[in-house]
C-alpha positions in Angstrom: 0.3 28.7 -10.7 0.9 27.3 -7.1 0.0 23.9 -6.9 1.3 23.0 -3.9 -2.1 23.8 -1.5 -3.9 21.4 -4.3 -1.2 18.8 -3.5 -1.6 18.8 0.1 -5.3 18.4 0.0 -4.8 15.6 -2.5 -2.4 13.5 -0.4 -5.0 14.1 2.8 -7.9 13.1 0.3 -5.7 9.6 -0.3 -4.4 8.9 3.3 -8.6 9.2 3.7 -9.8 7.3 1.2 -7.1 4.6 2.0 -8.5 3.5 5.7 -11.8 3.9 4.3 -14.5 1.4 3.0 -13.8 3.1 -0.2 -9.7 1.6 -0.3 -10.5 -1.4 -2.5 -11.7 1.2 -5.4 -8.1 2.8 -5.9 -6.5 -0.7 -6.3 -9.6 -1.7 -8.8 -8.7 1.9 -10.6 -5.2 2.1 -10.6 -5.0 -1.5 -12.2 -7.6 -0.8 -14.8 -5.4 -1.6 -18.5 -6.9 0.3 -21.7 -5.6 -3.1 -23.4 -7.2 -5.7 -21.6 -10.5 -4.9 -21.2 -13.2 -7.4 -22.1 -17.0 -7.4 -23.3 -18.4 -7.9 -19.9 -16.3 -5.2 -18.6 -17.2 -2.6 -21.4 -21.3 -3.7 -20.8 -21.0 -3.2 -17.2 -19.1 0.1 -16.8 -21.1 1.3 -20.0 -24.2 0.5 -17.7 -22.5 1.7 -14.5 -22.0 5.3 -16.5 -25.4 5.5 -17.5 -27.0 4.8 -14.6 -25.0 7.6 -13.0 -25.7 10.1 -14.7 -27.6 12.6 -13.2 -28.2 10.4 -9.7 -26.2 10.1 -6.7 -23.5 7.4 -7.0 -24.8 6.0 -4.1 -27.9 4.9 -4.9 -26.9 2.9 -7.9 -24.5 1.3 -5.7 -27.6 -0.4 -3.9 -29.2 -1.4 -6.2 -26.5 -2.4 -9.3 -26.0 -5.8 -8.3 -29.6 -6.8 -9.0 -29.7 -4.9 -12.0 -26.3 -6.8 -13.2 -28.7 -9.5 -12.5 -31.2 -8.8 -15.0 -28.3 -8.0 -17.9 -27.4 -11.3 -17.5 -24.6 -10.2 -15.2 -23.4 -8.5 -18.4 -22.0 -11.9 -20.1 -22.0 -10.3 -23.5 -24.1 -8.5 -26.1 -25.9 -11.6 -27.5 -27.4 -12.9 -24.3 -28.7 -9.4 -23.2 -29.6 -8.6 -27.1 -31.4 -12.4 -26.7 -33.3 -11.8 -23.8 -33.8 -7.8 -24.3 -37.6 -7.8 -23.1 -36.9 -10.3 -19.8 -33.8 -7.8 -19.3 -35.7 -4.6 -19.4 -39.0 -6.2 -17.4 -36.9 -7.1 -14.6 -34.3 -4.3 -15.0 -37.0 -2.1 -14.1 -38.9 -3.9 -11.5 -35.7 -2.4 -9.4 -34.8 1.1 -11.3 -38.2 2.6 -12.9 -36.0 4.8 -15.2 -36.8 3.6 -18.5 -34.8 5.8 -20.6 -31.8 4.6 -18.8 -33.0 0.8 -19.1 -33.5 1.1 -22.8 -29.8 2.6 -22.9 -28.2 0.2 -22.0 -30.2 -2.1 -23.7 -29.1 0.0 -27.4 -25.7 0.1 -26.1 -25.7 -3.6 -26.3 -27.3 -4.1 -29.5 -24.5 -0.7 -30.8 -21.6 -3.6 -29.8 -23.2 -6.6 -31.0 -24.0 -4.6 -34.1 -20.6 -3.3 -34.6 -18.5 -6.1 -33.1 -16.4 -5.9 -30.0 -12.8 -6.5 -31.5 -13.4 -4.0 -33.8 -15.0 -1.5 -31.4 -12.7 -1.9 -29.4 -10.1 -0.8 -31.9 -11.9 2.1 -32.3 -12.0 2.9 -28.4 -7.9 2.1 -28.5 -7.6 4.4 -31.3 -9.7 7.3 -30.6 -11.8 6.8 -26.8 -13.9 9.7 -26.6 -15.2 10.0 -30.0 -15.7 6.1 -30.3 -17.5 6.3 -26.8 -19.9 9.1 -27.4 -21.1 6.6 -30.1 -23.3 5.1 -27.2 -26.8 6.2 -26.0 -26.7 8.4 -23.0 -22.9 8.9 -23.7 -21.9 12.4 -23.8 -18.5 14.4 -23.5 -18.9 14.4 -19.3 -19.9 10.3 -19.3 -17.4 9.3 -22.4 -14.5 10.5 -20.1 -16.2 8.5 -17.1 -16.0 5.8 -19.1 -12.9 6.0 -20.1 -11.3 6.2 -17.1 -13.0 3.5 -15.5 -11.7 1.4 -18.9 -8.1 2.4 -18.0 -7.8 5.4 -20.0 -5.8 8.7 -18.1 -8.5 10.9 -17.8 -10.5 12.9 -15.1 -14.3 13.4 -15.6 -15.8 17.2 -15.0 -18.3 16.5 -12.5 -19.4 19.4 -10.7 -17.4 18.3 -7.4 -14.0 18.2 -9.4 -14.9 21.1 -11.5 -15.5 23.1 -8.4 -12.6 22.2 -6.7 -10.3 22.4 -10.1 -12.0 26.3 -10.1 -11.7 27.0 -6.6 -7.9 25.7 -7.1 -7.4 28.0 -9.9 -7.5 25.5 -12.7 -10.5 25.7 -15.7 -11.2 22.0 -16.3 -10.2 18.9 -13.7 -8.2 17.8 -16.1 -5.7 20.6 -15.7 -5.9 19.8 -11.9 -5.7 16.4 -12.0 -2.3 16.2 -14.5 -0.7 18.4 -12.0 -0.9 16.3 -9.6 -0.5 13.6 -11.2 2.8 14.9 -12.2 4.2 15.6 -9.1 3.1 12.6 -6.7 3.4 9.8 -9.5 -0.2 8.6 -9.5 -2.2 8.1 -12.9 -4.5 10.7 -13.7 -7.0 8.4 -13.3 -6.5 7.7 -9.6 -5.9 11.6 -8.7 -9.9 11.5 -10.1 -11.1 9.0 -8.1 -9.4 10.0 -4.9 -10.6 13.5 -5.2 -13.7 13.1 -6.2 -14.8 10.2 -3.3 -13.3 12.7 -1.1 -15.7 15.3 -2.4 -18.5 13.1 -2.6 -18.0 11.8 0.8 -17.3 15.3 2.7 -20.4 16.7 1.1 -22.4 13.6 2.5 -20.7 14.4 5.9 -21.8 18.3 5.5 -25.6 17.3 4.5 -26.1 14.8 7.6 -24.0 17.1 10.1 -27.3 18.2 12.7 -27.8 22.2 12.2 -26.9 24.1 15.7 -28.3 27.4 16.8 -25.1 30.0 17.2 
């Protein structure tokens, strides 16, 4: 399989994303380390994943920093599990989803339950399966959250999973080793850089003005 035109568009997609507002997110992902994660960090991006799902990246951007807010700017699973009912009341005074809310909400009381040194053995050991142990964690959203905890691993979203197809590859992961292999970045950066290119050029396609031919 030729994976040289998939190449080419990947190191375009990079020099891109590097002079864009977006630059600051490759640094953030290629220094994520599996090994030195902490509680906050697995609360947030657990949240962060969650919230995703199913809605445009975008708009949890806007409003994530308020909702870090109400978790207590996710300081660990006993203040949010402490303050559950202030967290959710405020939580959706901002995001009226609360299936999403209450989530995150059980994903706190899953770690406090279980115990963060030892989950995160688990997550060490085995990611996905000890992931998908989480509300509103499935197979898509446990790979999203493993990359963004360091882990090697390309989420398939529809834009990577079209573009993996269109390339000639069955699953982004496929695509995004590839690559990986030939320009040196993790596996995890070839996702992000692809798929903010993907994002953004779609975003560029839907505002574009529609001309008469």
């Amino acid at each position: 399989m030729n994976i040289t035109p998939a190449i080419e568009i990947y190191k375009a997609a990079k020099e891109s994303i590097q002079r864009s507002q977006f630059c600051a997110e490759l640094t953030w992902q290629a220094t994520r380390d599996t090994n030195q994660f902490t509680e906050p960090e697995l609360l947030r991006e657990c949240a962060w994943v969650i919230l995703c799902a199913g809605f445009k990246e975008s708009v949890i951007r806007r409003r994530f920093l308020f909702i870090s807010t109400c978790f207590c700017n996710w300081e660990s699973c006993d203040s949010i599990c402490d303050c559950a009912q202030l967290c959710r009341v405020t939580a959706l005074s901002c995001f009226r989803n609360e299936r999403k809310i209450q989530a995150i909400l059980d994903a706190a009381a899953y770690v406090r339950k279980t115990g963060f040194e030892h989950y995160k053995k688990q997550i060490l050991d085995d990611p996905l399966p000890a992931l998908s142990n989480l509300p509103f964690i499935g197979k898509i959203t446990a790979n999203h959250l493993a990359k963004n905890l360091g882990f090697d691993l390309a989420k398939a979203d529809r834009h990577l999973q079209k573009f993996a197809l269109s390339m000639g590859f069955g699953h982004p992961q496929e695509l995004c080793v590839r690559i990986s292999d030939a320009t040196g970045d993790p596996v995890r950066v070839v996702d992000l850089i692809l798929w903010r290119y993907l994002e953004q050029r779609q975003t560029r396609e839907r505002s574009s003005p529609i001309t008469d031919c």
